[in-house]
N, C-alpha and C positions, 0 to 999 in steps of 0.2 A: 546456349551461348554461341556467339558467333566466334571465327574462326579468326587469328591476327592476320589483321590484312583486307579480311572483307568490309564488303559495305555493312553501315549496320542496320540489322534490320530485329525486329522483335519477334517473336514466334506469334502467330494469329493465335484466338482465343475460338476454339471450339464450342460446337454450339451444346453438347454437353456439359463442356466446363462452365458455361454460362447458367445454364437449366441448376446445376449443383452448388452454383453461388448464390441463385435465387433461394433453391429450395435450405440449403443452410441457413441464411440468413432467416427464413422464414420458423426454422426450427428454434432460433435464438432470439427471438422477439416470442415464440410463444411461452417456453418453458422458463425464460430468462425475465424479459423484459417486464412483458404481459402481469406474471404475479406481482411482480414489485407495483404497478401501477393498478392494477383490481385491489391490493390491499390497504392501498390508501385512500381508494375510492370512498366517499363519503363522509370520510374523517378530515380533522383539522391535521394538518399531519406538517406542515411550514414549521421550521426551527425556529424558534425566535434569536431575534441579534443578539452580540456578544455586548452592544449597548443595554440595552434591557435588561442582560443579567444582572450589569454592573448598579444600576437603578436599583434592582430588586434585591440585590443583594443588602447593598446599601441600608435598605428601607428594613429590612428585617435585620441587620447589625445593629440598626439602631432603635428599633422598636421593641425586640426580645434579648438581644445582648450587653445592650446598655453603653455602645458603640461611640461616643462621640464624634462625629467628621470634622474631618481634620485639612488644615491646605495643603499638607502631603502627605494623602491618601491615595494611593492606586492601587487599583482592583486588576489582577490579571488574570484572563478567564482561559481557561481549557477544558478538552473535551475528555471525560474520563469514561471509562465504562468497565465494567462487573465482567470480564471477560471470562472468568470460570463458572458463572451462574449461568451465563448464557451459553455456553459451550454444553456445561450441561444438558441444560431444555433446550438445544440443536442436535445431541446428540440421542435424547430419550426422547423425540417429537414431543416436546410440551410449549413450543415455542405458539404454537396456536391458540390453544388452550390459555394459556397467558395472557395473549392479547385480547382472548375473546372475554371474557372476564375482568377485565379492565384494570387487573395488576400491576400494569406496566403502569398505569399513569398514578397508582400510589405509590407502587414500587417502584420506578423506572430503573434498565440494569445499565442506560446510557443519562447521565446527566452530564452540565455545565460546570465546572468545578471554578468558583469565583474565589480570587485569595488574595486578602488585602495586605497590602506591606504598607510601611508610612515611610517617609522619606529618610535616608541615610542610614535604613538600617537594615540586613540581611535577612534575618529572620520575622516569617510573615506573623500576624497578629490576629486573624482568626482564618476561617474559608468555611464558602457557604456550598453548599452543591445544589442544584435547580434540574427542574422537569426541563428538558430540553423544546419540548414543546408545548407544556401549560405556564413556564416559568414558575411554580410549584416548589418553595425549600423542601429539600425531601433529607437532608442532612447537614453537621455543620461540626464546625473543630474549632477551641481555640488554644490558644497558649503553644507549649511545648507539643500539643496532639496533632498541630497542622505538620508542624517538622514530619511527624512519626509518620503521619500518612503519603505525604510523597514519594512518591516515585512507588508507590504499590495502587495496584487495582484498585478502582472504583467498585468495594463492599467487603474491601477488606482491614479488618478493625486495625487501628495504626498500634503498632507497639505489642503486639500479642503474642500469647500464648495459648495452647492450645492444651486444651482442660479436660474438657467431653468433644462431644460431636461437635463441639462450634467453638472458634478461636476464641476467647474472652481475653479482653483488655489488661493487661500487667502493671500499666506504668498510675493507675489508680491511687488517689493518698489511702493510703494503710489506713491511716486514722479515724478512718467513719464508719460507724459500725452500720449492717444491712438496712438497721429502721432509717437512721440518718439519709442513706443511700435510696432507701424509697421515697423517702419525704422530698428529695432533692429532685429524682424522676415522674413524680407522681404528675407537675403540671404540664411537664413534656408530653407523656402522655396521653391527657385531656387533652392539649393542645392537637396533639395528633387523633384524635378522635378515639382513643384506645380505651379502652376499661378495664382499669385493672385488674378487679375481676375475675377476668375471664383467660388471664394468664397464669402462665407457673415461672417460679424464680427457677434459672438454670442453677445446678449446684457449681461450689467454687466462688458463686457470682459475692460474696460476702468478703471473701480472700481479696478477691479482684476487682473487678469494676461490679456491672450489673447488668445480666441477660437477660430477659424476660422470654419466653415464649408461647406461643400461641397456637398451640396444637390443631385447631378447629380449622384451619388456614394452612392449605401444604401444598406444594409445588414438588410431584414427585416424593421422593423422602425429603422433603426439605420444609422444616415447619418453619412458619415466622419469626423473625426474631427480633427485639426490641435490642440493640446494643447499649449503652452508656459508660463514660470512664467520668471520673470525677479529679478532681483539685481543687484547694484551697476553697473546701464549702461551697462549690458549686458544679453544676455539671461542662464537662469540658469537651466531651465528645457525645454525639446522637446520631443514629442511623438506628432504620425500622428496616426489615429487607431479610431477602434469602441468602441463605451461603449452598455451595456445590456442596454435594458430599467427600468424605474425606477419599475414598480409594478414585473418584474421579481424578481430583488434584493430583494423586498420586502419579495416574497411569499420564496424564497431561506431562507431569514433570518427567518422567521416564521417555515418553517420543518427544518432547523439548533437547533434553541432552542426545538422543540418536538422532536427529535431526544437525544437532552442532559438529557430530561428526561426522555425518555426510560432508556439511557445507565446506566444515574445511578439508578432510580427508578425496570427496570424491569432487568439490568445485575447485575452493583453495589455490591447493598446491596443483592439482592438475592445470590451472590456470594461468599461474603463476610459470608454468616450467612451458607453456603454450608463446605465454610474452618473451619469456629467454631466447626461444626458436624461432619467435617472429622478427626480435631482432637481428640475429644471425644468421639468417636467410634476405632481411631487405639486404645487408651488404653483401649477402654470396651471390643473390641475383639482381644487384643493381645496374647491370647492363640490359635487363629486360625492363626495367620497371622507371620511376624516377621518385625522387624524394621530397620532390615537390608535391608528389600529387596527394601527400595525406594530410598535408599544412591548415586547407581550409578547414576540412571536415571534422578533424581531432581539435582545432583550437575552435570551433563551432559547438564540440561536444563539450569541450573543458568550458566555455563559458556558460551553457543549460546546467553543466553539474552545477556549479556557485551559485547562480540563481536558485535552481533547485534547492539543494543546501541552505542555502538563506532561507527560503519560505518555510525549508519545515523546523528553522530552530524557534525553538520553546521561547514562550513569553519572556522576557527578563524579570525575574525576581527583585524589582529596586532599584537605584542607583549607588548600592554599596558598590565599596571598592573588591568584595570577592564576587560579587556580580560582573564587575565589569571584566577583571582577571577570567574569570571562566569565560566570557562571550571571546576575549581575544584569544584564548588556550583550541576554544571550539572551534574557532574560525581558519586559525593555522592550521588545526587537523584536516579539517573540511579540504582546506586548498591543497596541502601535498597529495590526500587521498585522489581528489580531479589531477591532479597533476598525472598521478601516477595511471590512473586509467584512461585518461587521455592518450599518455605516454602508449598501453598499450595498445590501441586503438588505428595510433601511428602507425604504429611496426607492423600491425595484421593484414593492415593494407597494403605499404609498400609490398610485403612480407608475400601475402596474399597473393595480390596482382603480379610479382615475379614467376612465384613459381607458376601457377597459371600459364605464363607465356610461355616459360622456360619449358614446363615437363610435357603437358600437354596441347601447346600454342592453340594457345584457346584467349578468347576475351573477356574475360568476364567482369570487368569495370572499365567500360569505354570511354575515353578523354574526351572532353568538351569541342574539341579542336575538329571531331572525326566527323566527317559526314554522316549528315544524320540524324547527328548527335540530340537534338531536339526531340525530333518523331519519335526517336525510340525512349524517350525521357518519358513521353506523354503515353505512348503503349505501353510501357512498363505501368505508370501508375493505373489504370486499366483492368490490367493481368493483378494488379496490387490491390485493387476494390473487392475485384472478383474472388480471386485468392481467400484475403481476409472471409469474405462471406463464408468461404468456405469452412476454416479454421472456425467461424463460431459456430456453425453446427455441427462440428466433428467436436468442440470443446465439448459443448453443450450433450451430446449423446455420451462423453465420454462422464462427463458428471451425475448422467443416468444413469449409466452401467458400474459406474465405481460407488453409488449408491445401496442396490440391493447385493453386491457381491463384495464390497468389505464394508460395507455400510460408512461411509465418509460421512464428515460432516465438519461444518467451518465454527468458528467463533470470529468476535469482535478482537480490533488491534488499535488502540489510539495514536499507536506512533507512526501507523498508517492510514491516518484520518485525514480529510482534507477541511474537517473541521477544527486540524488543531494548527492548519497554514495559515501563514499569514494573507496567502492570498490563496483561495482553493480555485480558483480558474486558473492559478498556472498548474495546475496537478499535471494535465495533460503533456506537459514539456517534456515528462518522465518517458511516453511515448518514444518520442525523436531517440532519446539517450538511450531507451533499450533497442531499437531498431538497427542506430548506427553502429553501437559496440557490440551488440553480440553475434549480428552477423558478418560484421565484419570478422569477429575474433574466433567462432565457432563453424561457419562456414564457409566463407572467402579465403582466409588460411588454415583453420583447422582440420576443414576435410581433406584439401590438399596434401595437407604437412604429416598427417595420420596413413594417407594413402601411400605413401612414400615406405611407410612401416608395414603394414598392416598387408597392401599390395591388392584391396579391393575398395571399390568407392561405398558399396554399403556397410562393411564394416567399420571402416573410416567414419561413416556419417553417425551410425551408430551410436561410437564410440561419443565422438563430439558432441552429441546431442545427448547423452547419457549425465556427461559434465557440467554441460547448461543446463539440464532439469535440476541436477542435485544441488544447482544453486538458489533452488528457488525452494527448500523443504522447509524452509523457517517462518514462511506463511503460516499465518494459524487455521491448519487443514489438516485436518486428521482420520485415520492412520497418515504419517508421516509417509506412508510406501506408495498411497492414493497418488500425492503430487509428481514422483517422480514418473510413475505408470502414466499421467493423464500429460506431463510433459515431454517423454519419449515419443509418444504419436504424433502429437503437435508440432514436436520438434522435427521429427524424419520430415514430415509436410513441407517444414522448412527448406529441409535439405533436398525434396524434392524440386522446390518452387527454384532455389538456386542454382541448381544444376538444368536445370530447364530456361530459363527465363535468366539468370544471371542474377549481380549482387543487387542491382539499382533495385530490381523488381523486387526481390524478395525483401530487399531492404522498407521497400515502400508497402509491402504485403504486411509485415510487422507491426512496421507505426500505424496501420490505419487498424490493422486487429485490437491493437493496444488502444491507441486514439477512441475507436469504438466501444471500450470496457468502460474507458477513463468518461468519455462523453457522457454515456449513459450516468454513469454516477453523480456529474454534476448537474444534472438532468432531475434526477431523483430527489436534487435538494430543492430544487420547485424556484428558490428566490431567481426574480429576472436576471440579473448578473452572470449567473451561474448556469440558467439555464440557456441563455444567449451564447454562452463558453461553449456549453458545451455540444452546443448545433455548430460553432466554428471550428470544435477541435476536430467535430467529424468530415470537415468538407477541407481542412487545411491541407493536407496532404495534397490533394487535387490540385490547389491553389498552388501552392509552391509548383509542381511538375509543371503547369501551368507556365508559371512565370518562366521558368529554366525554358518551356518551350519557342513562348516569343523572343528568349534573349539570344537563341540560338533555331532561326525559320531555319525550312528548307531551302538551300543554298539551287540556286538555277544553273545551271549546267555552264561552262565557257563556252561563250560561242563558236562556231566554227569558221578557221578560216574561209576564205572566196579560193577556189582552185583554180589557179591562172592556166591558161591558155598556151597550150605548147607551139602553135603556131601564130 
């Protein structure tokens, strides 16, 4: 960081540092990138539209449900997935095995979940679920079974109970006895290519709906299962598929809840009690600093969150009136929530940028106004490419070493899906939002405001960055101890990059790290839209410093007066 007062100038980039941006970036395209694209090699592997589904849906409500279309019919399609089957076979490697075998595409543990409502009324009327890439019905609900299944996993039975080793369906009519119950699954079955046969009834399933199993067929301990729940004489619910086992689920829901108390005990409130201090400090050191200068950036940020916000809220359920009540109940929340991180955002800066000046006159967020002010914009994003490079292979080795020494492993999350946005090319805006606010709030003031306590810059940094890992333990990564261990390193990196290079840098060092996770992903989805996003989410960062740099050239010198003549 330059010193208040001097010209600004950016620290040069070593030809080390450079050698070690190549060679990281080169380790995260092979361990990272590379497998994602050899293992779609040769395969149809394109999603199909969320049009198509609704087609298909359609066509099969009306051909095996007995469906009439209607002129207010709307189909609203989401992206669900079987998040504990796959967790599972991520965590016992059978995820290979799987796909080499071609279970995913009878099985799939990601499908389309299409759910028709009719006009003016709340509650849907059937939902069908689709191969996401063969468009394939691989399961379907109607009546009261579509209710039971929202808002839980894609493979798991709506309404259940759990019996034996596998949850079987409760809300079944009492009334039909087992034969009845066969007779009513028997053509499902055929339909699904099944033989009955060569199954065995789950016990209970006479009590409750109807399991079938298929021993001959296992995934792990996990045999096949034929689901069904019945009503009013007919079948109401089908899914053919695997369930996790039971003490998986368990140990999944055990680091779920110690994860909830990190995020609030160690992010929370530590975070919370960071924004009170940063308020408190913009006006102790508002003679160093000015209050203007958080104005753009925080109302920049509160506008990405809303946008943000909006893209990932859920399809609307209809045009009922408690459809429309929840949209506007979701929407206020949304806005105080931006409001309020916005708010902090504000303060870290002012907050920040004072004490800085104030304790150790130091610069480390230099106004536009200052000479310079361009070049070192542009050298910053630079230090901020190279950086990033860096951070994906220190990521990336750290997901090899937190591999064979706690054995990590991820699962699938829908509600961080950019298949269930309205638009997945704005996914990347997420970027901007975690670059501006957390280094602003965790290293521009936090290491500062810590070091004030604490009386050393790495324990300060430490600390801070300890804070901002445990806000991220609610990813589904597990052991829950993996994320915070592979965020501490990450993080100090940060804190190194800031104290070195300053906020702009490090700030820019962030979003292109992030940018580049985000890119790759829409990259992954193949369709042109997505994959043109996401070649511009990775080159944006440059484009902006870019523009900040022609809007502010290097300023040419005042001339010099002519020295007049004393005689």
């Amino acid at each position: 960081m330059n010193s208040v007062g001097q010209p600004l100038q950016q620290r040069p980039l070593s030809t080390r540092l450079i050698l070690a941006g190549i060679l990281g970036l080169i380790v995260f395209v092979i361990f990272q990138v590379a497998p994602q694209l050899f293992s779609s090699s040769g395969e149809d592997t394109a999603v199909i539209s969320k049009s198509e589904v609704r087609n298909k849906a359609a066509v099969f409500a009306a051909e095996q449900l007995g469906h009439e279309a209607a002129a207010g019919d709307e189909w609203n399609v989401l992206y669900k997935t079987d998040a504990s089957f796959y967790g599972y076979m991520s965590r016992e490697k059978l995820l290979e095995d799987y796909s080499k075998n071609k279970l995913d595409q009878r099985y799939p543990f990601d499908v389309y979940h299409a759910v028709l409502y009719t006009s003016g009324e709340a509650d849907a009327l059937l939902a069908v679920d689709l191969n996401m890439y063969t468009g394939e019905v691989v399961a379907f609900a109607r009546g009261a079974e579509v209710s039971a299944a929202e808002g839980h996993d894609y493979g798991e039975v709506p309404a259940a109970t759990v019996t034996s080793a596998t949850a079987v369906p409760a809300s079944s009519d009492p009334g039909l006895t087992l034969e009845q119950k066969e007779n009513l699954a028997r053509p499902w079955l055929q339909l699904w290519g099944a033989n009955p046969a060569n199954l065995q009834i789950e016990a209970n399933s006479d009590a409750y709906g109807l399991v079938y199993t298929q021993s001959s067929v296992k995934v792990g301990e996990s045999p096949l299962h034929y689901n069904f729940n019945f009503s009013a004489d007919a079948v109401s619910y089908f899914r053919a598929g695997f369930t996790a086992p039971a003490w998986h689920d368990t140990y999944v829901d055990n680091q779920t809840a110690l994860a909830k108390k990190l995020t609030l005990f160690g992010y929370g409130l530590p975070t919370l009690l960071l924004g009170i201090l940063a308020l408190i400090y913009s006006i102790l050191r508002r003679g160093h600093t000015s209050f203007k200068r958080g104005i753009f950036l925080s109302s920049a940020h509160f506008l990405i969150m809303m946008v943000s916000s909006y893209n990932v809220l859920p399809e609307s359920g209809g045009d009922s009136a408690e459809a429309r009540i929840t949209a506007v109940v979701m929407f206020i929340i949304y806005v105080l929530y931006s409001l309020l991180m916005s708010s902090l955002l504000y303060f870290s800066l002012v907050g920040g940028d004072g004490l800085w000046r104030k304790e150790e006159g130091l610069n480390p967020w230099p106004r536009a106004k200052e000479p310079g002010y361009g070049q070192y914009v542009l050298d910053s994003i630079r230090a901020g490419y190279v950086w990033a490079f860096v951070l994906l292979g220190v990521q990336t080795l750290m997901f090899i070493i937190l591999s064979y020494t706690l054995d990590n492993w991820s699962t699938t999350d829908a509600s961080q899906s950019p298949y269930n946005m309205k638009y997945a090319w704005l996914l990347p805006i997420v970027a901007w939002l975690a670059g501006l606010s957390e280094e602003a709030v965790y290293r521009l003031f936090g290491i500062r405001m810590l070091k004030k306590l604490v009386k050393n810059t790495f324990i300060a940094s430490l600390i801070t960055t300890v804070i901002w890992a445990f806000g991220h333990t609610l990813y589904p990564i597990y052991p829950v101890s993996s994320r915070p261990i592979e965020l501490t390193v990450i993080g100090l990196l940060f804190s190194y990059i800031f104290l070195r290079y300053g906020f702009i840098a490090v700030m820019f060092s962030h979003v292109v790290f992030d940018s580049i996770l985000m890119g790759a992903t829409l990259i992954f989805m193949q369709d042109k839209v997505n994959l043109g996003a996401g070649i511009v989410t990775i080159i944006l960062p440059f484009v902006v410093a870019y523009i900040v740099y022609r809007f502010n050239p290097p300023r040419k010198p005042d001339p010099l007066e002519p020295v007049q003549s004393l005689t």
